[in-house]
Each structure stands twice: as C-alpha cells, then as structure tokens.
C-alpha positions as CSV (number, residue, x, y, z in Angstrom):
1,X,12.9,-23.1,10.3
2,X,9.9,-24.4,8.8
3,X,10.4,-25.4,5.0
4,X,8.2,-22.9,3.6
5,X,10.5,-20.6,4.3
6,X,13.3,-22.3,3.2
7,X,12.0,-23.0,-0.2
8,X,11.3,-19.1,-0.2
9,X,14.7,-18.1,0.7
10,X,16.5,-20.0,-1.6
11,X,14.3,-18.8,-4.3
12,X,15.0,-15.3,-3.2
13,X,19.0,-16.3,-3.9
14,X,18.2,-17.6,-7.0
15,X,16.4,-14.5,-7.9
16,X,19.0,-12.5,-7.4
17,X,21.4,-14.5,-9.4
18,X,19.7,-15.1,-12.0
19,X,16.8,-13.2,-12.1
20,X,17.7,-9.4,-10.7
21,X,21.8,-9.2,-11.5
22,X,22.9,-7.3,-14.4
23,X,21.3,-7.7,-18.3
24,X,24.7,-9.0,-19.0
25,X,25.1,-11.7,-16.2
26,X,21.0,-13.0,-17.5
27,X,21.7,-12.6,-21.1
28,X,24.5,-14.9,-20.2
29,X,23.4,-17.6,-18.1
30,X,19.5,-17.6,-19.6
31,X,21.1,-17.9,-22.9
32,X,22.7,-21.1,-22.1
33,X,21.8,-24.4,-21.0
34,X,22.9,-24.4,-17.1
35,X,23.2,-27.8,-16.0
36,X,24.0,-28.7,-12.1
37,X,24.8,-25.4,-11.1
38,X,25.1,-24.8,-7.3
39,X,23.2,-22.0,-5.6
40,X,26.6,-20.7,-3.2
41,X,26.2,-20.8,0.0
42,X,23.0,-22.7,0.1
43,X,24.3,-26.4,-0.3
44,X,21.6,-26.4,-3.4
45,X,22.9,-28.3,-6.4
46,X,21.1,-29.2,-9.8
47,X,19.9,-26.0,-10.5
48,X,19.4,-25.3,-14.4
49,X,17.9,-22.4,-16.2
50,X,17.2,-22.6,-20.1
51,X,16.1,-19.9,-22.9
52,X,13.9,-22.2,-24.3
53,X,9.8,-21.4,-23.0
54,X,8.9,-23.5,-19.6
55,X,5.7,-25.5,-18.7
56,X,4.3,-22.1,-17.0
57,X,5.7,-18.7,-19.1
58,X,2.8,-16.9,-20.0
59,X,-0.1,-15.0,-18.1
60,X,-2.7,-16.5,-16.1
61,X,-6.2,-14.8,-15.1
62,X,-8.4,-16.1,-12.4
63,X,-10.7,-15.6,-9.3
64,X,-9.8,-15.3,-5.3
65,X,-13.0,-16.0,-3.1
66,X,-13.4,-15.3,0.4
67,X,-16.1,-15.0,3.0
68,X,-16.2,-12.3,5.6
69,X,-18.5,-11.6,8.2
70,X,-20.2,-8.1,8.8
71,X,-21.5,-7.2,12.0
72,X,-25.8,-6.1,12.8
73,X,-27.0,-2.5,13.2
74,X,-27.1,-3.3,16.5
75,X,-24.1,-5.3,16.9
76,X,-25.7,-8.6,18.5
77,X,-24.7,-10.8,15.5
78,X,-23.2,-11.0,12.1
79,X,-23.8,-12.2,8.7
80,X,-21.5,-14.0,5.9
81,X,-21.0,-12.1,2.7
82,X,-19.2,-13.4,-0.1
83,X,-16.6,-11.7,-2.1
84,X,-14.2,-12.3,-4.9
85,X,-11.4,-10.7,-7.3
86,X,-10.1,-10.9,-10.1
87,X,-6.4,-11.3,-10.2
88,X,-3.7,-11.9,-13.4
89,X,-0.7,-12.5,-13.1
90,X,2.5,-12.5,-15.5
91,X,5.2,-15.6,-15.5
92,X,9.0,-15.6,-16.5
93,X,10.8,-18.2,-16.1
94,X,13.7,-18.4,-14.4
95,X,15.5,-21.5,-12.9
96,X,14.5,-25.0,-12.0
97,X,15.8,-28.1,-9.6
98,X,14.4,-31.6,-9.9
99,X,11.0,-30.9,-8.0
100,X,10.0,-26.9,-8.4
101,X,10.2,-24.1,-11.2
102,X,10.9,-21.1,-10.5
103,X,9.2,-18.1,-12.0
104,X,9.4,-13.9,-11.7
105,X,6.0,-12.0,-11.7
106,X,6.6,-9.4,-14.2
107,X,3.2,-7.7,-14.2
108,X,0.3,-8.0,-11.9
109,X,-3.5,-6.8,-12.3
110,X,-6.5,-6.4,-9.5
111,X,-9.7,-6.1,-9.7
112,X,-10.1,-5.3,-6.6
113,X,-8.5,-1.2,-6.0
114,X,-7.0,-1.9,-2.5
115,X,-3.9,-3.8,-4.1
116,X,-3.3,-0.8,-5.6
117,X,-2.3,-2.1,-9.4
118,X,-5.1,0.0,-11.1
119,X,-6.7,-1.5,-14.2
120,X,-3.8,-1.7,-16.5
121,X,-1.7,-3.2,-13.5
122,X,1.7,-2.9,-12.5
123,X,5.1,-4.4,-12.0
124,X,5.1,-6.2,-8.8
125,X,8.2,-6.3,-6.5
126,X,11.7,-8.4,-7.5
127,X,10.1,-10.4,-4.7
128,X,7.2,-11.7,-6.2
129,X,7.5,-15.5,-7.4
130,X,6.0,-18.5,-8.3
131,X,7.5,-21.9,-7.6
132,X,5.5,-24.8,-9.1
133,X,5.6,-28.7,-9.8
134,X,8.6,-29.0,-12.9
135,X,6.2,-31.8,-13.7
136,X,3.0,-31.6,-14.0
137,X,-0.3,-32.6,-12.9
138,X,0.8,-31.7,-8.9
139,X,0.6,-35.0,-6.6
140,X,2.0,-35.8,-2.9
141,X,5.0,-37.0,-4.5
142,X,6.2,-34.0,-6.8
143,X,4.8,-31.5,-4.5
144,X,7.2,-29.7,-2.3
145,X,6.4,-27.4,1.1
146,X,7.0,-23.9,-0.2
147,X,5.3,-23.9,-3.9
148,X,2.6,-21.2,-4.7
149,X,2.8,-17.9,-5.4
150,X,3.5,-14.8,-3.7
151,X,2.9,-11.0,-4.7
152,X,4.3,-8.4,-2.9
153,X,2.5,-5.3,-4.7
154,X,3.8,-1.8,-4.8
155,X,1.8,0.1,-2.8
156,X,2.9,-2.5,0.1
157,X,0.1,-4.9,0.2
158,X,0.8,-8.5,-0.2
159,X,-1.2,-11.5,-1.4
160,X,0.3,-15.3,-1.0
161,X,-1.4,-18.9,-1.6
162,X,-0.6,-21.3,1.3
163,X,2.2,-22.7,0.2
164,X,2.2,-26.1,2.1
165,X,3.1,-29.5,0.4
166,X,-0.3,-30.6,-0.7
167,X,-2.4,-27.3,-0.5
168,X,-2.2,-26.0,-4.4
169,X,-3.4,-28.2,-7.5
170,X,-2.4,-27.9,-10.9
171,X,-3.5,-29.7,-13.7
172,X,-1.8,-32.2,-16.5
173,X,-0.1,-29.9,-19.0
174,X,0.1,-26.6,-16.2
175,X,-2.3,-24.4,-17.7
176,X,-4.7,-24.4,-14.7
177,X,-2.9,-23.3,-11.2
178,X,-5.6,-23.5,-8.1
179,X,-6.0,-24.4,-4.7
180,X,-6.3,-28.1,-3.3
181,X,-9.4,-29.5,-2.3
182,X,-8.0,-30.9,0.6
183,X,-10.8,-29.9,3.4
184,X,-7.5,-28.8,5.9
185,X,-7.0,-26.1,3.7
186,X,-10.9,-25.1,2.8
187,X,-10.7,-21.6,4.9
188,X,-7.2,-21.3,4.3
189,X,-6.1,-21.5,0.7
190,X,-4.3,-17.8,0.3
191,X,-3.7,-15.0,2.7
192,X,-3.6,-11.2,1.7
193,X,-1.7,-8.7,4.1
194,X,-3.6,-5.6,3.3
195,X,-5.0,-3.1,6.5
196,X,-8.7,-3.7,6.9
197,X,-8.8,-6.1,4.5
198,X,-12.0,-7.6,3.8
199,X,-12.7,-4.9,6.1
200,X,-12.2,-3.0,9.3
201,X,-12.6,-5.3,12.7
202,X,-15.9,-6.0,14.2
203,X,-16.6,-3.2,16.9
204,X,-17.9,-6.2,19.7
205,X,-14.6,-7.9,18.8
206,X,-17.3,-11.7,18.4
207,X,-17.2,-11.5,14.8
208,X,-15.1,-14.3,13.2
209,X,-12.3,-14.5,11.1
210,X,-12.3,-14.0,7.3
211,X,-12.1,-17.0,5.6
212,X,-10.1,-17.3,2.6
213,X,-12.0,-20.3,0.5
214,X,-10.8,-21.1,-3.1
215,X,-8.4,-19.5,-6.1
216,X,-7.4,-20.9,-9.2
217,X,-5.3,-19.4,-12.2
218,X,-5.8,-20.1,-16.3
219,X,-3.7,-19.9,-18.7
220,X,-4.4,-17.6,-21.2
C-alpha cells in the first residue's frame, strides 16, 4: 500500500476519534493535553491533540493554475490556455504526531462554480483534511509521504495536492502553504476529480493532458 494512502487512512481514524465523535467525547479530549495516545488498531503511538491554537488554525486564500489544451475549428491541432481559481480554505486543528498536523476543513470557497461551493462557500465533507509539517519551514527531513490537502466538496467533486514526500512547500512560521518547485512535480502539483474538468475531451482524441502547474495558500 503506497504511504500516501496510509498517511490518509490513519488520518481518517483520527478524524473520527477526535474530530467527528460526539461534542462530549471532543469537548473532552480537545480540552486536555493528550500526550502519547495510541490511535487503536493502527499501531500509531504519540498522537496529542491540544485546545491551545496550532501553527496552521485559521483560513487560507490562494490561486490553483492549470493549463489545458483546446482543440482548432478544424480539429488538426490545439492550443494552450491558461486558467486559474481561487480557492479558500478553513483550518481546525485537530491532532498531531512527531512529523504531521492534522487539520479538519471546516468551510471551503470557489471561485470557480463547477466545485459547487457558491460564493459564500460551504462546509466541505468530514473527509476533507490537511496534514502538514508540525514544524515548519517543510524540508526532505520533516516532510512525510501523505501531507497536503484534500477537499472532497458536496456536490461530489474533489480537489487534492499531490501529496508526495517533497512535493508541497511551506514557509518558516506556516503562513504560506504551496507547491514545491521540484521540476518532477511541475505538471503535477494537485489533481481535481470533477467530469469535464478543464473541459470535455478532445473530439480527435490527440489533444494532451491538462496540466496542473502551481497552488499556493496564505494565511489570512
């Protein structure tokens, strides 16, 4: 199982235990300093979760740039255009181990209509999350496979940043989240899973793939 996916399951148990259980459970363990608590099941130990604010509570507002290509009239070639969005997002924390913090989306907003949050925005999904560096600026040796963020929007549409070790960036006190310049990741930085998004497919089928080039995320 690749560790991606690890790192999001195990935040997805976390979430529910600390995160999505009953006001009286959160009010509970929030409210106290958890030290070394055990995620069961999981074999993950050193899990804590203060009331007191994290590096990353708060809302962040940024940009998602991509480049699509649009076929001819005549459909013999295509043509780059370039596109962006505007995208904020909401953080609460909620746990932490030794390398990654662990945050609910509470509210979401899109510039662009096809996510479907409308221009006051919405409550994403109990499966929406950040996990980011517990000590900031990121570097190869506090960044762990799985850590970015992940929207899963209500009208079904999802948006995620690649979430490999070294892909996201994030500056010295955590106020500015963003994607890696690391040229492996230059077309690759975050994915959406929308129908027809940037738009239908090419009719002659020759037209290549979207490219997802940059994000970044500022505190507010």
């Amino acid at each position: 199982m690749k560790k991606w996916l690890i790192s999001y399951l195990i935040f997805a148990v976390i979430a529910v235990l600390i995160g999505c259980g009953d006001n009286k459970t959160n009010k509970k363990l929030i409210g106290t300093n958890v030290a070394n608590a055990s995620v069961p099941g999981t074999g993950i130990t050193g899990i804590t979760s203060t009331s007191s604010t994290n590096t990353y509570d708060g809302t962040y507002m940024g940009q998602f740039t991509y480049v699509y290509y649009k076929d001819s009239a005549d459909l013999t070639t295509w043509s780059a255009v370039t596109a962006s969005f505007n995208l904020t997002v909401t953080l609460k924390f909620v746990a932490k181990d030794s390398k990654t913090a662990y945050y609910n989306i509470t509210h979401v907003i899109c510039s662009d209509s096809r996510f479907g949050t409308g221009i006051g925005g919405s409550t994403p999904a109990v499966t929406s999350f950040a996990m980011l560096p517990v000590n900031p600026p990121s570097s190869p040796t506090n960044q762990s496979a799985g850590q970015g963020i992940s929207i899963d929007f209500p009208n079904g549409s999802s948006l995620f940043t690649n979430n490999a070790a070294g892909a996201l960036s994030v500056d010295f006190n955590g106020w500015t989240l963003s994607s890696s310049v690391d040229p492996a990741y230059k077309n690759a930085t975050w994915f959406p899973i929308l129908t027809n998004f940037p738009q239908p497919p090419p009719v002659n089928g020759s037209t290549p793939n979207p490219e997802y080039k940059k994000w970044n995320l500022t505190h507010q």
